[in-house]
Structure formats: structure tokens, C-alpha cells
N, C-alpha and C positions, 0 to 999 in steps of 0.2 A: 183335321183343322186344329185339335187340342195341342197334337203336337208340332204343329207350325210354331216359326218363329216369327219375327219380323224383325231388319237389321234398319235404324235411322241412320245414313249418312250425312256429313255435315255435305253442307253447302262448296264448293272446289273455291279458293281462294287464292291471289296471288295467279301463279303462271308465269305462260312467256308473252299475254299477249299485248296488241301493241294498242291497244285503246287510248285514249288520250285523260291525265290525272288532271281533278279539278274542273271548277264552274267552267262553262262556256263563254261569261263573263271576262272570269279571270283572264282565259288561251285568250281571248282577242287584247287583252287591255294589254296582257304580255307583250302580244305579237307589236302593236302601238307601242309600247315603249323599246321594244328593241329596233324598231325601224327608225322613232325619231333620234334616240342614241346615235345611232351608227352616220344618221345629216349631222348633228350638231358634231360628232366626233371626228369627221370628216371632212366638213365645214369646214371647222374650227380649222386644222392641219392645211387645207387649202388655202383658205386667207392668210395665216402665216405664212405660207410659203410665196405669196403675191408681193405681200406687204414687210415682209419682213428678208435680212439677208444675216448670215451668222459668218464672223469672222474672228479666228483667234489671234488675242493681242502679243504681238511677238516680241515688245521693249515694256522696260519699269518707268517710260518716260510719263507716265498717267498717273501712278501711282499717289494715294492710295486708292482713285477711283476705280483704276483700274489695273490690276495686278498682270507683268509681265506670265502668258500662257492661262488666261482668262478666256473664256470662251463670251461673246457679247451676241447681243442680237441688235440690229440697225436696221432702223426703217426706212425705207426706200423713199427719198425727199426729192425734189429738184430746187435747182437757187434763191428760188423766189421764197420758200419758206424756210430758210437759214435764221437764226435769232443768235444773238450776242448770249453766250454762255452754254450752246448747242456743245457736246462733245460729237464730233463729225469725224464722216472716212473719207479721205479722196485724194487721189492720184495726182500731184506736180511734179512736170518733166523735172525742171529746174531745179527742182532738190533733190534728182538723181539716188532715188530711192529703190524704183523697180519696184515696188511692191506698194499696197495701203496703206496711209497711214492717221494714226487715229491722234488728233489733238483736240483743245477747246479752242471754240471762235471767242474770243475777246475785242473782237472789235469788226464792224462792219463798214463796208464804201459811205465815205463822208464822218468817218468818228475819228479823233485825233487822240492816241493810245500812248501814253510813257506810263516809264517808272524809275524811280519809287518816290511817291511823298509819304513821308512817316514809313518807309516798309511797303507800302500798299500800290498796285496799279492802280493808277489811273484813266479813266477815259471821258474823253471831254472834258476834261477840270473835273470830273467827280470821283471819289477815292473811294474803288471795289471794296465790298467784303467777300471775302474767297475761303471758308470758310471747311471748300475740298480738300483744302492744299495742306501738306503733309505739316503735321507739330512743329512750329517751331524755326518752317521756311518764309513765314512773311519778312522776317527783321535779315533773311539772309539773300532775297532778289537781287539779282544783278542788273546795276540802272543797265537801261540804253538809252537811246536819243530818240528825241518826240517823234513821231510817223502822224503824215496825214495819212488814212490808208485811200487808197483811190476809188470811184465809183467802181460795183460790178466784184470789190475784190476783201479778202478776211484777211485780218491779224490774229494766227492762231499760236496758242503756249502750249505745254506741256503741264499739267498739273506739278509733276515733280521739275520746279525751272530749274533745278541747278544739273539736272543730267539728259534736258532734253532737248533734242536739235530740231527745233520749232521753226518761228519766225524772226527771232533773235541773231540765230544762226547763219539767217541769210539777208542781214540789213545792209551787206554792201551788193547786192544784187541789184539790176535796172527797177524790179519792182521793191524794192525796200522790203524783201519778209517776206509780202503777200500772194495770197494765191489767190488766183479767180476761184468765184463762187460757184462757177460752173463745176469744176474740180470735183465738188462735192457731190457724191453718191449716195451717201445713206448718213443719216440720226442714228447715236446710240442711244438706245431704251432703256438694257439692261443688260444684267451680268449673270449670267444663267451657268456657267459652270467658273466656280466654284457659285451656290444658289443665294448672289449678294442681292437679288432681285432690282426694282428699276433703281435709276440714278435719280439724287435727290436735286430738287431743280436749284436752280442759280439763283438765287432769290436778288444776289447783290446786286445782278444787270436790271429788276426790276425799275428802279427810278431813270432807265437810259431807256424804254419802251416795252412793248410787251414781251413775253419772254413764249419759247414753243410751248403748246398743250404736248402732254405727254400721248403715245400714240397709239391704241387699239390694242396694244398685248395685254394687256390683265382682260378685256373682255371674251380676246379669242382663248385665254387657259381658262376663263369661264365655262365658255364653251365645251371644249375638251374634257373637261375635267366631268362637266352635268351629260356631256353624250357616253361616257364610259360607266358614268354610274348606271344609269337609261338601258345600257344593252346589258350592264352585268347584273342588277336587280329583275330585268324583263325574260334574260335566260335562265336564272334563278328558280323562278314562278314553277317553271318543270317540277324538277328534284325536289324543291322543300312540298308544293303540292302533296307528291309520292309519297315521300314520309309523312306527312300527315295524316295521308291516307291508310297507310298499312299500320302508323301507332291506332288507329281507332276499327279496323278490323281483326286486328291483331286475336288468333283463337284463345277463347275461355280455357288455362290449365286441363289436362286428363283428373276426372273425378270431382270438377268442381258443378256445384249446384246453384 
């Protein structure tokens, strides 16, 4: 017995096995916020995708709103909610475009639209402030002749008028300019590539009636944005657990007392 030894082994630490790190608390709070994440992050992408349509601007006829090879986002509207100072997408045979094309409404059925007094359109007798429109082009508008615009149908410009083939363009046409309001497909919102975010609203058509609310996208990149945090702090909970775990088992040095 005298010359018996006795060896203390430490305790086996680490491994390969697959036990799960951390409270029981935490694994389910994790597992909750990686599932509401992944709704809200997925949500989010589905509702834009409903409500929203992306199309690149192919002319500098917008500019500086909107820059020739800008990539936009437009919300899917129908006629009936068009407002005076709305930059809109939509298809007229008659101006033999073939493709979208993106202008602002300046005037809607029953508004009687010229220019220029002082520089400035006018609509209805009252003189816009346009405050989009590039440095320097107010005092350079080229008149044209008064337009009743007719029920049902828009007068739309080009931000940049001196190089845009709007409604100006087409005032010896049977409809003087205008396009039916049906035409119109989608609201632009904003300008997402290059990231000039939304369009700032028309405040000048304010005393001609109420002007569009701007439409759901800052709340769906809301969304997206709190559903990717949600799944990538809720997958996180693993790994940093682990590590915390192994800094506080971590063995005592050989030879320390």
C-alpha cells in the first residue's frame, strides 16, 4: 500500500461533442429571433417586389432628378392616384417611343398649363416654383402656347426642358401633348443606384391641391434591414456562446497552484 501511488486526472474538456453551448434561455430566444428575421427579411423583399417595379432611366431628359443610366424604383399606381408634380412611367403610342418613359406631370384634366411668366410655368394663373430643375434653366424655358389639358389626361415635362421630348414636343398632335392618365404604370419613389435615395416632393404644385404621400419603401428597407440584423445576431448566439465558454474553462497553466 506504502508503495502505491495515486495519479488525479483532470476532468476531459473540450472534445468533439455535439451538445448544444449556452442557457436554454438563450437556444430558444436565438432560435425566435432567427425565425422573426428571416419574416421580416422576406416580407420586406416580397412587398417590394408587389409594390414596387425598378427601371433604368435611359435619357438625361430628368436630370438633375434623375441622371441618364440611374437605376429608380416606381411604385405601381393606377390613374386615379396621379398628382400634379408626380415623376411617372408610362407608355404613349403616339409618341412612338417603344419603350417607358419617365417624365413629371405638370398639370392634370381640367388645369390650363403655359409658359413662361417671369421664366416660370405656369398653371392655372399660378407661377410654379421648380426648384428640381437644373441651375440656371428657369430664365432659359422655351414659351409655348396655353393647353387646356383635357379630362382623363396629363401635361408632362422633362426636368431638363431644353433637351426633353415631352409634351411640348408633341403640341401639334390631336391631343395637344397629352397623354391619358391611364398610360401611367408606376410612381417614381426613388433613385437607388447610384444611392440618391427618395425624390424630394414638389412642394410648388402644393397651393394647385394636395400633392402624392410618398410610398412604403423606407418602411419595407425597414424591414429588411431589422430582419437581417434578427437572423445574423440570433445565429451569432452559437459561436460567441462557444467562446465564452471555452475563455472560462480554459485549463489552469502546468505547475500552477
Amino acid at each position: 500500500m506504502g508503495g502505491e501511488s495515486t495519479t488525479r486526472t483532470a476532468p476531459h474538456r473540450g472534445g468533439t461533442g455535439t451538445a448544444q453551448v449556452g442557457s436554454p434561455l438563450g437556444q430558444r430566444l436565438s432560435g425566435v429571433a432567427v425565425a422573426l428575421g428571416l419574416v421580416l427579411f422576406l416580407g420586406g423583399f416580397a412587398w417590394g417586389a408587389v409594390v414596387y417595379r425598378p427601371y433604368t432611366v435611359p435619357t438625361s431628359s430628368m436630370t438633375p432628378t434623375i441622371d441618364a443610366g440611374d437605376r429608380v424604383l416606381a411604385e405601381r399606381i393606377d390613374s386615379g392616384e396621379i398628382r400634379r408634380g408626380d415623376v411617372v412611367v408610362f407608355q404613349d403610342k403616339t409618341w412612338v417611343t417603344g419603350s417607358d418613359v419617365v417624365k413629371r406631370v405638370v398639370a392634370v384634366g381640367g388645369d390650363t398649363v403655359a409658359c413662361c411668366t417671369d421664366g416660370r410655368l405656369t398653371v392655372n394663373g399660378k407661377q410654379i416654383d421648380e426648384p428640381y430643375l437644373p441651375k440656371g434653366s428657369a430664365a432659359e424655358l422655351t414659351g409655348f402656347p396655353t393647353v387646356k389639358v383635357p379630362s382623363g389626361r396629363l401635361f408632362l415635362l422633362g426636368d431638363e426642358r431644353q433637351g426633353s421630348l415631352d409634351s411640348t414636343a408633341h403640341l401639334t398632335d390631336a391631343a395637344r401633348g397629352t397623354v391619358a392618365a391611364g398610360a401611367v404604370s408606376a410612381r417614381v419613389d426613388a433613385v437607388v443606384w447610384p444611392l440618391n435615395g427618395m425624390l424630394a416632393r414638389p412642394t410648388g404644385f402644393e397651393a394647385l391641391g394636395a400633392l402624392s404621400q410618398p410610398g412604403p419603401l423606407r418602411t419595407i428597407v425597414v424591414l429588411i434591414v431589422a430582419g437581417a440584423v434578427l437572423v445574423l445576431a440570433g445565429g451569432a448566439y452559437g459561436p460567441v456562446a462557444k467562446l465564452l465558454s471555452r475563455s472560462r474553462t480554459r485549463p489552469e497553466p502546468a505547475g500552477a497552484h
